[in-house]
N, C-alpha and C positions, 0 to 999 in steps of 0.2 A: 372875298377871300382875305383880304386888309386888313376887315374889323375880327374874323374869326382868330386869326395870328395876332392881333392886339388881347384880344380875348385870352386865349392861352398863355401867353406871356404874362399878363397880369395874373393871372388865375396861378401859373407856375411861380412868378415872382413871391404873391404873398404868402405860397407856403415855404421858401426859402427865408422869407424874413422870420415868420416863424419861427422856424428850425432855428434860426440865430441867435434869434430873443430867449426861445425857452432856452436853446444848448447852456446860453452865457447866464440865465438864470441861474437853471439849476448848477451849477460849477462856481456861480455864485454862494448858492445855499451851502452845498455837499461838496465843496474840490477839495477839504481839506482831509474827509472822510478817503478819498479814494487814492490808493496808494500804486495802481498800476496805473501806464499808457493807456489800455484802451482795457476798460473794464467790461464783461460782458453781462455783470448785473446793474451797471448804469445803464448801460446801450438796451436792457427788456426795459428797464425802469423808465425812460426816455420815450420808447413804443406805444409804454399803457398811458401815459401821457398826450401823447399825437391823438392817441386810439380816443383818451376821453373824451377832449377839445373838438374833434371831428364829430362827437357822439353823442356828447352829454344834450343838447336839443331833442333828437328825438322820441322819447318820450312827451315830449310836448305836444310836438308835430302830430303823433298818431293819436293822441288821449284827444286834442281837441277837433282831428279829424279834418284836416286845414287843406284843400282842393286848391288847382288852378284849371281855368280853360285855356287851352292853348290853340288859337285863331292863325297862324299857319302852317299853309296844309305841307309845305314840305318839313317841317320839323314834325308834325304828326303821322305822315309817312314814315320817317326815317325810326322813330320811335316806337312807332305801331299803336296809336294812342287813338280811342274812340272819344271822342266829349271829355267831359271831367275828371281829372284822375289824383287823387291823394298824394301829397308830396312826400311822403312816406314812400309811397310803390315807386314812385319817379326815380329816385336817387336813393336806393338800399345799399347799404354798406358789400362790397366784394372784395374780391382778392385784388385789385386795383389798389383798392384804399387800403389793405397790408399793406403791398408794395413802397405808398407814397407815405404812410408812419414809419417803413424801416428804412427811405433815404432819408425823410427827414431827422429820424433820430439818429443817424453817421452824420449827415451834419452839425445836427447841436451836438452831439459829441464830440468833434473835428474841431469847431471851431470856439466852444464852451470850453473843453482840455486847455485849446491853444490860447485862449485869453485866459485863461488862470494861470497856465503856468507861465506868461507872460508877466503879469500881477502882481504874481506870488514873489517873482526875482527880482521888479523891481523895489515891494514893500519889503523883502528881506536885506536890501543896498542900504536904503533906507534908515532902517533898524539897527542897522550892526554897524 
């Protein structure tokens, strides 16, 4: 039960850093562009982004037809998995993976905003 909970924590952890890296990115590229608090054509723009990064592999996955055997029987139980199965049919994109591009992108939004316009006030000190 130890390693599944390590498991999850990492697994949540690095889509958080994500969310961080891209939010402060892009607020990097665009913060000067965006004129409100909380813009809601940043926050789709920020989604199709999660959505790519999550996404842009398979195409690969499925053209080159890429399988694992999976040799314990209680994850093949739990799964419902006969012998071989394409990692494509394994892990299909669902309304989970909405879910986790639209918190990640309140995050990189949340805290991409908040480093900018942390930035922004103190290169304007600066300046003037």
């Amino acid at each position: 039960m130890g390693k599944l909970i390590f498991f999850i924590t990492t697994f949540a952890l690095s889509y958080i850093i994500a969310a961080i890296l891209v939010g402060i990115s892009f607020f990097a590229l665009f913060g000067h562009r965006i004129k409100t608090p909380f813009s809601r054509n940043t926050f789709f723009i920020l989604i199709m982004i999660f959505a790519f990064l999550d996404l842009y592999a398979f195409p690969a996955i499925f053209c080159l037809d890429a399988t694992i055997t999976i040799r314990n029987e209680k994850i093949m139980k739990f799964f419902d998995i006969n012998g071989p199965i394409g990692l494509g049919e394994l892990f299909p994109p669902d309304w989970f993976d909405f879910l986790i591009w639209v918190i990640q992108a309140l995050i990189g939004h949340y805290v991409g905003s908040r480093t900018y316009q942390k930035l922004r006030g103190k290169f304007q000190k600066v300046n003037t």
